[in-house]
C-alpha positions as CSV (number, residue, x, y, z in Angstrom):
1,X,47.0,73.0,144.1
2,X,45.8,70.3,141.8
3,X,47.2,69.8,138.1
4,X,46.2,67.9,135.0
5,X,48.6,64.6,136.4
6,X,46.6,64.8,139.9
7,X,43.8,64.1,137.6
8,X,45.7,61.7,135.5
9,X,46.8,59.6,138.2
10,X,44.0,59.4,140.1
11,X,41.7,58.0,137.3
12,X,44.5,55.8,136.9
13,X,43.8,54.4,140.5
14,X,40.5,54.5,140.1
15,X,40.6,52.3,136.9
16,X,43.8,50.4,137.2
17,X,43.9,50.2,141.6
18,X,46.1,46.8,141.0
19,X,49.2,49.0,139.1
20,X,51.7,51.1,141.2
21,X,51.6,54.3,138.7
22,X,53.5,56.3,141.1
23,X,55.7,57.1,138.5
24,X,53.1,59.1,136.5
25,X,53.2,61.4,139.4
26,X,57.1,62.6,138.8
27,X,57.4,61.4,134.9
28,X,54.4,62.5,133.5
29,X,54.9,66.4,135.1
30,X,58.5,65.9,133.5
31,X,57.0,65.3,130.2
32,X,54.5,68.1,130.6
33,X,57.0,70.2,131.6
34,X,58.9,69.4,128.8
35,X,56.4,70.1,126.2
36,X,56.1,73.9,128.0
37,X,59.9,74.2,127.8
38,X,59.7,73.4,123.7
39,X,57.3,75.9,123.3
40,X,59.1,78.5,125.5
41,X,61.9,78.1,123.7
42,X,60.5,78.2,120.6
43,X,59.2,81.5,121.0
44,X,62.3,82.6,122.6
45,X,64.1,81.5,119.5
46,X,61.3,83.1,116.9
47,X,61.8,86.4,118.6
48,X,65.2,86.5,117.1
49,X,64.3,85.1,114.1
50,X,66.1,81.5,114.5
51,X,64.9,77.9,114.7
52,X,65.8,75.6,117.3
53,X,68.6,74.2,115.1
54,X,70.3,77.4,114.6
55,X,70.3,78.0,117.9
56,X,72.0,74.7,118.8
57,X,74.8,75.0,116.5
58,X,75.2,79.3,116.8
59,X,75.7,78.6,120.9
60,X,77.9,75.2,120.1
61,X,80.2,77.7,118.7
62,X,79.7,80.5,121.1
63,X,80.2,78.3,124.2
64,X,84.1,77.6,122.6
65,X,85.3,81.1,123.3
66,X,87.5,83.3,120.9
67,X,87.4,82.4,117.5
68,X,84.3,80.9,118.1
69,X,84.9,77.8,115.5
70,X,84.6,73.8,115.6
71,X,85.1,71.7,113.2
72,X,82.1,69.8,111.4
73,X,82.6,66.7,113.5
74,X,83.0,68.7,116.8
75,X,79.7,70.3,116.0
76,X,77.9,66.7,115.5
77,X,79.1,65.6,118.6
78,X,77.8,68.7,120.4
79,X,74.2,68.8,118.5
80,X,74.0,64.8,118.0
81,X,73.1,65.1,114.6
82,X,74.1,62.8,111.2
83,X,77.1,64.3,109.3
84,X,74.3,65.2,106.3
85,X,72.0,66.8,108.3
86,X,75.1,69.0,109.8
87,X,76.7,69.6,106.4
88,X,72.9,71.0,105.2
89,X,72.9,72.7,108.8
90,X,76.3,74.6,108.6
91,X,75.6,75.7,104.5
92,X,71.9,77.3,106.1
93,X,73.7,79.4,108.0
94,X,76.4,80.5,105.9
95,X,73.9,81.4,103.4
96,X,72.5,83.6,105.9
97,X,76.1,84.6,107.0
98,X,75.4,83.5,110.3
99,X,79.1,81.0,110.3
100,X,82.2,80.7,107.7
101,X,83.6,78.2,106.3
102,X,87.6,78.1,106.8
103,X,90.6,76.1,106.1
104,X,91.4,73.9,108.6
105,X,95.4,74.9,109.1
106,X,96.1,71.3,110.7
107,X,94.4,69.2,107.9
108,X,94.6,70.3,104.7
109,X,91.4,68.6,103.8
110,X,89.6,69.8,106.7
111,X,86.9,72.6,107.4
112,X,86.4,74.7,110.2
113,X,83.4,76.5,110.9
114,X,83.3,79.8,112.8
115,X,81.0,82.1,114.2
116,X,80.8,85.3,112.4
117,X,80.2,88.6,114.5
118,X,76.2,88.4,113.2
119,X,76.2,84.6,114.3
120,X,77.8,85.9,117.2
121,X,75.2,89.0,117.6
122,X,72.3,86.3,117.2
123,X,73.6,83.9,119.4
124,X,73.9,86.1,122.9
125,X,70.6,88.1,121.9
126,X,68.5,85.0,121.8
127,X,70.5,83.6,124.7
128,X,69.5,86.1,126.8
129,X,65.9,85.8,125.7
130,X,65.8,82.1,126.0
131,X,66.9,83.0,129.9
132,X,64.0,84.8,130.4
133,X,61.8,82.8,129.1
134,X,62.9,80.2,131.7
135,X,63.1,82.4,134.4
136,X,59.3,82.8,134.0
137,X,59.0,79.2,134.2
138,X,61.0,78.6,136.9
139,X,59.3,82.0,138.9
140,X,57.1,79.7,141.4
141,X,60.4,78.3,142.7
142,X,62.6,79.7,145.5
143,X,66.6,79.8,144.4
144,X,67.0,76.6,146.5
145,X,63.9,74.9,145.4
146,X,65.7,75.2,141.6
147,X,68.7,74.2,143.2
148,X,67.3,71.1,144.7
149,X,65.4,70.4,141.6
150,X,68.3,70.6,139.9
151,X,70.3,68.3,141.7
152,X,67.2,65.4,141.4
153,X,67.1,65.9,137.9
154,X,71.0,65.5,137.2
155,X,70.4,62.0,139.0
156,X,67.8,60.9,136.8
157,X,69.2,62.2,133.3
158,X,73.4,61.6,134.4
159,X,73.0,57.7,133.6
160,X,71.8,58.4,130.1
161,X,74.3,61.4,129.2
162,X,77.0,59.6,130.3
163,X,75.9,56.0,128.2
164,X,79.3,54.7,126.0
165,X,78.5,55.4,122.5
């Protein structure tokens, strides 16, 4: 089965025999696959009416467990965002009543921000959507071909998750 990098690469060898582009061969299907992934999500994300941003900060707070609230600086660390964009990000979806905005009890100048049940509601239904939109994706694999594929990819994208800040 031939794909759009088979293509790619060879005209790259064709025009270019002195470079090594074996690299184009895993990268370039990484990048593709990447691109697929965005839109997947996307529409994932559309179907329950949320954007991809929403979706990042609704499951940061999900993923906490009971009350389902970080503060403002937790949630930049999770999302990588800058502190304005979060602050702009967190009033969006209060307005929508999505998350709250509540005391922190340990500082009294600090801010917590918490799922409410809707945020809540949103966040596992388009979870769950997102899932099988990647299960589609992933369908050509076997359970240990993903598994395998897994593994490789943790190698390659460990180095930069784990970079000191």
């Amino acid at each position: 089965m031939e794909d759009e990098v088979d293509r790619l690469v060879m005209a790259w060898r064709r025009e270019r025999p002195d470079l090594d582009v074996e690299p184009l061969e895993v990268l370039s299907r990484v990048s593709r696959l990447a691109r697929h992934l965005d839109r997947a999500r996307r529409t994932a994300f559309a179907e329950h009416s949320l954007e991809p941003w929403e979706f990042d900060v609704l499951t940061a707070l999900r993923r906490t467990g009971a009350p389902y609230q970080l503060s403002p600086g937790q949630l930049l660390t999770q999302t990588l965002v800058t502190s304005g964009t979060m602050t702009n990000r967190i009033d969006r979806l209060a307005g929508k009543g999505l998350v709250q905005r509540l005391p922190d009890p340990g500082d009294r100048r600090g801010v917590l921000v918490r799922l409410t049940e809707s945020g809540q509601h949103r966040a596992d239904e388009a979870l769950a959507g997102l899932l099988a939109h990647e299960r589609a994706l992933l369908a050509e694999l076997s359970a240990a071909q993903q598994a395998d594929l897994a593994g490789l990819l943790r190698q390659l994208v460990a180095p930069f998750d784990n970079l000191p800040e």
